[in-house]
Structure formats: C-alpha cells, structure tokens
FIKOLZA-1660 file (N, C-alpha, C; in steps of 0.1 Angstrom, whole numbers, plus 5000, padded with zeros to 4 digits):
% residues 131
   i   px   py   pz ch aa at
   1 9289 3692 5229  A  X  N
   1 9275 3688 5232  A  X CA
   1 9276 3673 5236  A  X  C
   2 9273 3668 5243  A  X  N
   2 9269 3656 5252  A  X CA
   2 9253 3655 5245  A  X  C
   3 9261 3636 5243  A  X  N
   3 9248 3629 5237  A  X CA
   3 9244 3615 5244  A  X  C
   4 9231 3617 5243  A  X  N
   4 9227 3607 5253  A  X CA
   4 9216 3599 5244  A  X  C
   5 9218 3582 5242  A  X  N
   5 9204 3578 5237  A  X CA
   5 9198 3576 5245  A  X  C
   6 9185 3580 5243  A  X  N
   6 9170 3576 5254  A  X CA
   6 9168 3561 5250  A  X  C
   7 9163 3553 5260  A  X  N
   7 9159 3538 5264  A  X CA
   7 9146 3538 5261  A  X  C
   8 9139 3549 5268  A  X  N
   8 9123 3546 5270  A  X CA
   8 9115 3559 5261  A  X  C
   9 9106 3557 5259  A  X  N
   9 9093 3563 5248  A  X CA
   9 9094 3577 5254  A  X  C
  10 9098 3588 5246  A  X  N
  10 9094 3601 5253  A  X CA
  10 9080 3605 5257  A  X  C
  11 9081 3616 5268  A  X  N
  11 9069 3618 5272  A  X CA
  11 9064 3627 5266  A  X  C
  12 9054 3630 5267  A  X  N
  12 9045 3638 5260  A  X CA
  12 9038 3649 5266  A  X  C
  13 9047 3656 5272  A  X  N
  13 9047 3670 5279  A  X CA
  13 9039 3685 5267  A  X  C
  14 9030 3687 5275  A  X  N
  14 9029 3699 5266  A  X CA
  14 9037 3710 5265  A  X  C
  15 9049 3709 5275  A  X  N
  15 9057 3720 5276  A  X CA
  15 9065 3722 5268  A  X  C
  16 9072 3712 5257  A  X  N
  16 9073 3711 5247  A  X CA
  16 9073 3715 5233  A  X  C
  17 9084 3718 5226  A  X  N
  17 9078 3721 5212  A  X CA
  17 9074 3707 5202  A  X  C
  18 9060 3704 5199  A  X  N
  18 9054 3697 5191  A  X CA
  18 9066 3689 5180  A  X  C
  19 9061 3673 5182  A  X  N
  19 9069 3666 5169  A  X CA
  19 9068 3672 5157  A  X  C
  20 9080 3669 5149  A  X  N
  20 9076 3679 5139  A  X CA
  20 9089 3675 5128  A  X  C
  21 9085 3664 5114  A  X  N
  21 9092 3662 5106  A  X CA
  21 9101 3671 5104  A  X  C
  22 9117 3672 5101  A  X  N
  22 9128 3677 5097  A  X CA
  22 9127 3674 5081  A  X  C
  23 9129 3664 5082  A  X  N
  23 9132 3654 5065  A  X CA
  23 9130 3641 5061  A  X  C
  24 9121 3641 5053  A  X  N
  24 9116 3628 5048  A  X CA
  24 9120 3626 5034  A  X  C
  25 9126 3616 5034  A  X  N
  25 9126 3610 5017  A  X CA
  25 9112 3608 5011  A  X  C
  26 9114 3612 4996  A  X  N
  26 9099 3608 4993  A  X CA
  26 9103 3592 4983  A  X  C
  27 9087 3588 4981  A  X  N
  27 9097 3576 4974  A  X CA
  27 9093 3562 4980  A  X  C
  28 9097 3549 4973  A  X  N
  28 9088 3537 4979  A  X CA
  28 9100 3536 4991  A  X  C
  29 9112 3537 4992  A  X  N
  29 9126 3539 4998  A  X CA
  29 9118 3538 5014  A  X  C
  30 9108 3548 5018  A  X  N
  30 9108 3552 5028  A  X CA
  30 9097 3540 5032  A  X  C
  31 9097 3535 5041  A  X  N
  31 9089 3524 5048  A  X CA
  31 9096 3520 5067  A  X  C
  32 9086 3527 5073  A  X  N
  32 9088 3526 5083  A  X CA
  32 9094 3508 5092  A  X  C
  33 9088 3503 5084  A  X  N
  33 9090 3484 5085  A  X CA
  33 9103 3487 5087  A  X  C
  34 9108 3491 5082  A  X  N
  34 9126 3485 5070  A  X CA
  34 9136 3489 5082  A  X  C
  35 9128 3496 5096  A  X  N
  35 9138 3504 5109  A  X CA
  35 9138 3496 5118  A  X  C
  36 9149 3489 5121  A  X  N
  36 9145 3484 5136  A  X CA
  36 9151 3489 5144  A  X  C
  37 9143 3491 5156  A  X  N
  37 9148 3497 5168  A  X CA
  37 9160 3498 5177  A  X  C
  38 9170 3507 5179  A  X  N
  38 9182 3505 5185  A  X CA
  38 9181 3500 5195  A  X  C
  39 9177 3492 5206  A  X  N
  39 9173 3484 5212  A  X CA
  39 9174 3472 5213  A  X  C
  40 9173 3471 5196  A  X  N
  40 9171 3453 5195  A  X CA
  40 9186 3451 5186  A  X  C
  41 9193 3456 5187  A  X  N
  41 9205 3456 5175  A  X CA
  41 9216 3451 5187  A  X  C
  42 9227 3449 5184  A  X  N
  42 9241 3445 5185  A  X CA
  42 9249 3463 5187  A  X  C
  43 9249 3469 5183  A  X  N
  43 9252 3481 5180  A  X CA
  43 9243 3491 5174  A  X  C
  44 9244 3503 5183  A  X  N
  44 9230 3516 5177  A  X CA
  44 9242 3523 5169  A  X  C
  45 9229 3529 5161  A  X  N
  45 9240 3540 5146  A  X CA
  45 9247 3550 5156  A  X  C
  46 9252 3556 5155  A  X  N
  46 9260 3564 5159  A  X CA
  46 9268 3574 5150  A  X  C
  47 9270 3590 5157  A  X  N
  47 9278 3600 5142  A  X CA
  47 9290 3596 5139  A  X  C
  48 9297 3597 5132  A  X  N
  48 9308 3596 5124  A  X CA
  48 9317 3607 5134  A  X  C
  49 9318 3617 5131  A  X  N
  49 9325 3624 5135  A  X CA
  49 9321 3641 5142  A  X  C
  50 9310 3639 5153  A  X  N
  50 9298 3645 5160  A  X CA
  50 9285 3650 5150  A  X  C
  51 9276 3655 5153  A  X  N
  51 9267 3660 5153  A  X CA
  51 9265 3674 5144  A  X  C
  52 9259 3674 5133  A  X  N
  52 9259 3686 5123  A  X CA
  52 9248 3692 5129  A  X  C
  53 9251 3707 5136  A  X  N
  53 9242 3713 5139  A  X CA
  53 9244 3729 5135  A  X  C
  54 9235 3735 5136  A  X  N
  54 9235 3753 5131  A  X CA
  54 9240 3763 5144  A  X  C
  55 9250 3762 5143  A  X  N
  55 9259 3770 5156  A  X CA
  55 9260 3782 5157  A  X  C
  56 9256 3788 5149  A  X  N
  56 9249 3803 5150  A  X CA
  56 9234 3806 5155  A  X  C
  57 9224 3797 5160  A  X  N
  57 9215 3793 5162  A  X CA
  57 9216 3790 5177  A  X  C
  58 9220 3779 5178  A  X  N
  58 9229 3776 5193  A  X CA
  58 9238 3789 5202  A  X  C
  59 9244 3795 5194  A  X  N
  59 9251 3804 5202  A  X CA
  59 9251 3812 5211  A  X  C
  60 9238 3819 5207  A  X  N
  60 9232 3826 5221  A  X CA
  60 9228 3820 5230  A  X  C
  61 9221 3810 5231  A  X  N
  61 9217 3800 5241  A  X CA
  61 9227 3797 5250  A  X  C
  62 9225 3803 5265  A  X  N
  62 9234 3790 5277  A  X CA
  62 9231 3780 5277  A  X  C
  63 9219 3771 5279  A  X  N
  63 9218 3761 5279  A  X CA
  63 9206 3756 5272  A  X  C
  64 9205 3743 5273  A  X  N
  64 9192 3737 5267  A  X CA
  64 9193 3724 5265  A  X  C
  65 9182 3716 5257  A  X  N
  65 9184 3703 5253  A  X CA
  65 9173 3698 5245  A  X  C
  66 9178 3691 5234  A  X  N
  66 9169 3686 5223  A  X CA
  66 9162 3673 5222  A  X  C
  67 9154 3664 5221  A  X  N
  67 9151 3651 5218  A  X CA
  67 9149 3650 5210  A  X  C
  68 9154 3643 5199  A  X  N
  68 9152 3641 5182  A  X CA
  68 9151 3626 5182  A  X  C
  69 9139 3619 5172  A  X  N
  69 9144 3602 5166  A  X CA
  69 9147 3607 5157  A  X  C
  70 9155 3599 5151  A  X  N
  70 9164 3593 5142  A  X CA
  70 9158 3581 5134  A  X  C
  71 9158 3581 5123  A  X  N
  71 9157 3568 5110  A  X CA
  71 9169 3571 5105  A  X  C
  72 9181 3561 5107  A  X  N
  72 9192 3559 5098  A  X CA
  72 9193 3547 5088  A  X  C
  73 9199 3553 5077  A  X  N
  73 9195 3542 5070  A  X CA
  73 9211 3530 5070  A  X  C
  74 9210 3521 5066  A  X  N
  74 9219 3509 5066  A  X CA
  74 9232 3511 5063  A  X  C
  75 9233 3521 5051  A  X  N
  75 9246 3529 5046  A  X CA
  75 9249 3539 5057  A  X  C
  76 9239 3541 5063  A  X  N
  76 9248 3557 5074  A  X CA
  76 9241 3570 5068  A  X  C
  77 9230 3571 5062  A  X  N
  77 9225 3582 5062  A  X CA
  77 9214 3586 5069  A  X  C
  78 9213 3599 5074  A  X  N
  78 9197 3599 5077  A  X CA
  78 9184 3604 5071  A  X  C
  79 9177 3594 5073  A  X  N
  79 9167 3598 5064  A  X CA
  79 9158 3606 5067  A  X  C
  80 9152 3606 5081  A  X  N
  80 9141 3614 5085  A  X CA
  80 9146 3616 5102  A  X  C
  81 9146 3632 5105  A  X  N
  81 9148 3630 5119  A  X CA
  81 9132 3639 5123  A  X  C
  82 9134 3641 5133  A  X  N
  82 9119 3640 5136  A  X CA
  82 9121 3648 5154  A  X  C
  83 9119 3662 5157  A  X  N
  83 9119 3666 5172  A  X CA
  83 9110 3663 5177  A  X  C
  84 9112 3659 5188  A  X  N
  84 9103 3650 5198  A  X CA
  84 9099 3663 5210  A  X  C
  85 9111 3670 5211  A  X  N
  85 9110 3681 5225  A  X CA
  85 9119 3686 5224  A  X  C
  86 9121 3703 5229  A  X  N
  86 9133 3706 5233  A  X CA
  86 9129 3721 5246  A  X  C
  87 9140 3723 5249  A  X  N
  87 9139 3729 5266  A  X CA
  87 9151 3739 5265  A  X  C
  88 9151 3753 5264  A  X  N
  88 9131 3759 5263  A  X CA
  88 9129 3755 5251  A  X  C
  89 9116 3758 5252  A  X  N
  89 9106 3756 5242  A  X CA
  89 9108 3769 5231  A  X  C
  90 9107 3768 5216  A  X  N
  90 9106 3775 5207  A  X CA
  90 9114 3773 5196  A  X  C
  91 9111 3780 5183  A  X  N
  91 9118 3776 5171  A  X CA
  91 9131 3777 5168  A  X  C
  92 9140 3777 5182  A  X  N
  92 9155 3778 5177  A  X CA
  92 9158 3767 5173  A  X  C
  93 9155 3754 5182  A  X  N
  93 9152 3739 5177  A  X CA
  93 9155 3736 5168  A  X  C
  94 9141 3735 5157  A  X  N
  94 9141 3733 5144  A  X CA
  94 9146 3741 5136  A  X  C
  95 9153 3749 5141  A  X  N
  95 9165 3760 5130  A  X CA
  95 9178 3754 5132  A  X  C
  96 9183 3752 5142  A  X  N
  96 9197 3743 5150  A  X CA
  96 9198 3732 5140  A  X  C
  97 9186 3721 5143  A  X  N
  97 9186 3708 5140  A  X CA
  97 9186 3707 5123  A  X  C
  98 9184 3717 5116  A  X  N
  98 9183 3717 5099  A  X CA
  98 9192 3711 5095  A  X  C
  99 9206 3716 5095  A  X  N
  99 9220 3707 5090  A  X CA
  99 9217 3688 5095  A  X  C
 100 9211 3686 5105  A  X  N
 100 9214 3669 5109  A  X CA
 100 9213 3660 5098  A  X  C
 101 9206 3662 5091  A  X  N
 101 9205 3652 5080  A  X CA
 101 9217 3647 5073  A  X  C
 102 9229 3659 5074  A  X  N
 102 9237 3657 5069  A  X CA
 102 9248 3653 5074  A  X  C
 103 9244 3647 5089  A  X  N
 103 9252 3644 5097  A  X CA
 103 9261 3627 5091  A  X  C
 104 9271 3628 5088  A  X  N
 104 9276 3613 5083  A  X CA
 104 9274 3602 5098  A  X  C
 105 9267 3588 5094  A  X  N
 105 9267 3583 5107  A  X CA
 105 9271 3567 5104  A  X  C
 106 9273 3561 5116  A  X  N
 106 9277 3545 5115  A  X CA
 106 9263 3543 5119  A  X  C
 107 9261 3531 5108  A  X  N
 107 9249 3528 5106  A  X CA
 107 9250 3516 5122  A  X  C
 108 9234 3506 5123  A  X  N
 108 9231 3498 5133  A  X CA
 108 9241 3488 5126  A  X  C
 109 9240 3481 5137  A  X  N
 109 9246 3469 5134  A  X CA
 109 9239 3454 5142  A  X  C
 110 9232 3444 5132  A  X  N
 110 9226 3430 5140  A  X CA
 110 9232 3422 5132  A  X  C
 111 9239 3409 5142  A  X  N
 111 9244 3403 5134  A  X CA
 111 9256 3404 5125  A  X  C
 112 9267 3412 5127  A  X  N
 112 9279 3417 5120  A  X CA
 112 9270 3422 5109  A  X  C
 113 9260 3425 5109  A  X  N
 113 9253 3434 5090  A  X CA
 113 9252 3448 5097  A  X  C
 114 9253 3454 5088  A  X  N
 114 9249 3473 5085  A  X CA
 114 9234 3469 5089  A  X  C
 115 9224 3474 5092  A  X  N
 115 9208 3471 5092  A  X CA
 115 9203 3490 5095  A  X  C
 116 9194 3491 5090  A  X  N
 116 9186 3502 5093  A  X CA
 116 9178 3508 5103  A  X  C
 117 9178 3515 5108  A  X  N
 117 9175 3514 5125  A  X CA
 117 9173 3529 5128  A  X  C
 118 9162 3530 5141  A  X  N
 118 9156 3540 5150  A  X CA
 118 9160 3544 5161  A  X  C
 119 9167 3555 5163  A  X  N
 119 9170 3558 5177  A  X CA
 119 9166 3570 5182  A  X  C
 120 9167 3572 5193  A  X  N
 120 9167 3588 5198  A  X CA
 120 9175 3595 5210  A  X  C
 121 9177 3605 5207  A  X  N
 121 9187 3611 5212  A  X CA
 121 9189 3620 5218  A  X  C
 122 9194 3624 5227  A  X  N
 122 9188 3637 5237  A  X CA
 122 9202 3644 5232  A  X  C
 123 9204 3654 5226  A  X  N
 123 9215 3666 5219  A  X CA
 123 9210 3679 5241  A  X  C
 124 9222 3679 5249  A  X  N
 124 9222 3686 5257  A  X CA
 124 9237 3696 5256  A  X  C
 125 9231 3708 5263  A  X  N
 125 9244 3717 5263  A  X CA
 125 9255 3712 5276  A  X  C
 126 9265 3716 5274  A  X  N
 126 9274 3711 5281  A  X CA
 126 9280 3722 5282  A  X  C
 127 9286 3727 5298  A  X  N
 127 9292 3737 5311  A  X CA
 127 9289 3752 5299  A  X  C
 128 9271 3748 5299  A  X  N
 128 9262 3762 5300  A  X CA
 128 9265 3769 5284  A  X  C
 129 9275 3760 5273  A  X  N
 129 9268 3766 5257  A  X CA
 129 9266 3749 5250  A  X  C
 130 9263 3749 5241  A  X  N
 130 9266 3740 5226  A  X CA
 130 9273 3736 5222  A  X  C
 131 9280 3722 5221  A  X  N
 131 9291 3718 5209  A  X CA
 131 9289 3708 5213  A  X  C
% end
C-alpha cells in the first residue's frame, strides 16, 4: 500500500463516507492544543514498520483509497485517527482501518524533540489490491 501525506484540507465531497472517530482517548490526556500540525514540524510522524490494517477486509477489494487524520502522540502512539473519505464509498473502511491505532509510529519531530502532531494520509491500493 502506497502512502501519501496530503498538504492541503480535504474536501468535502458528499461522495464520500462521513468523518467518523476511530479512537479517542478519554481523559484530560486528550487536548487538541497539545497537536501541532505536520506542516509546521522538522519531521512528520511516520509508521515504524508500515501500516496496521485488517487484510481480510481489504482483500476482496481491487482497488481503492482511504483519507484518515492522524493525532500521534509524542511517544509514537496514536491517539485518535479519524476517516476523512474513502473511494468507494462504504463500511469496509472503517472495518480495514480498526487495527491503526495500533500502528507503532515515529513520532513528529520540531527542533530535534519528539513533539505531538496531526497529519493525514491518503492509505491507496497499489497494481489493483492492498498492502
């Protein structure tokens, strides 16, 4: 699977399957402030060693493509990912994307520091399946 971060604000197509929390920490922990934007960093978080996704879910599918943000936290976890779109449209998506949380990730980096940070990511199939 070929990953791409997006630069600019997704659009807001109705063709789309609806934003739609994955996983949120509960807890004072969670504060949107505490994320700064991959954009403004030295280095965007990035996976450790690809992308945790539900490959039985994916399998049938030739092709497709997901847009997920991302809140990773400073350590390399993620906290909340969040679907923005995916193509086609329907709940394979949010069945696929369930495992990401547990995706191990290199956290942002401003300033030679670990820092906590927002990205997003277009997850696309590559020569017509998944991986």
């Amino acid at each position: 699977m070929r990953t791409q971060v997006a630069e600019a604000s997704p659009s807001q197509d109705t063709d789309f399957v609806p934003s739609e929390p994955m996983h949120q920490p509960a807890g004072p922990q969670w504060l949107a402030g505490r994320y700064t934007p991959a954009d403004k960093l030295d280095q965007s978080p990035r996976p450790e060693l690809g992308w945790f996704l539900d490959e039985d879910v994916l399998a049938p599918l030739p092709h497709g493509s997901m847009l997920v943000q991302l809140w990773v936290s400073a350590e390399g976890r993620i906290d909340r990912a969040e679907l923005l779109r995916a193509e086609p449209p329907g709940d394979w998506a949010l069945r696929a994307l369930a495992p990401l949380p547990g995706t191990p990730m290199r956290p942002g980096v401003r300033d030679g520091h670990p820092v906590a940070a927002t990205l997003v990511v277009e997850l696309v199939s590559d020569n017509e399946r998944f991986r």
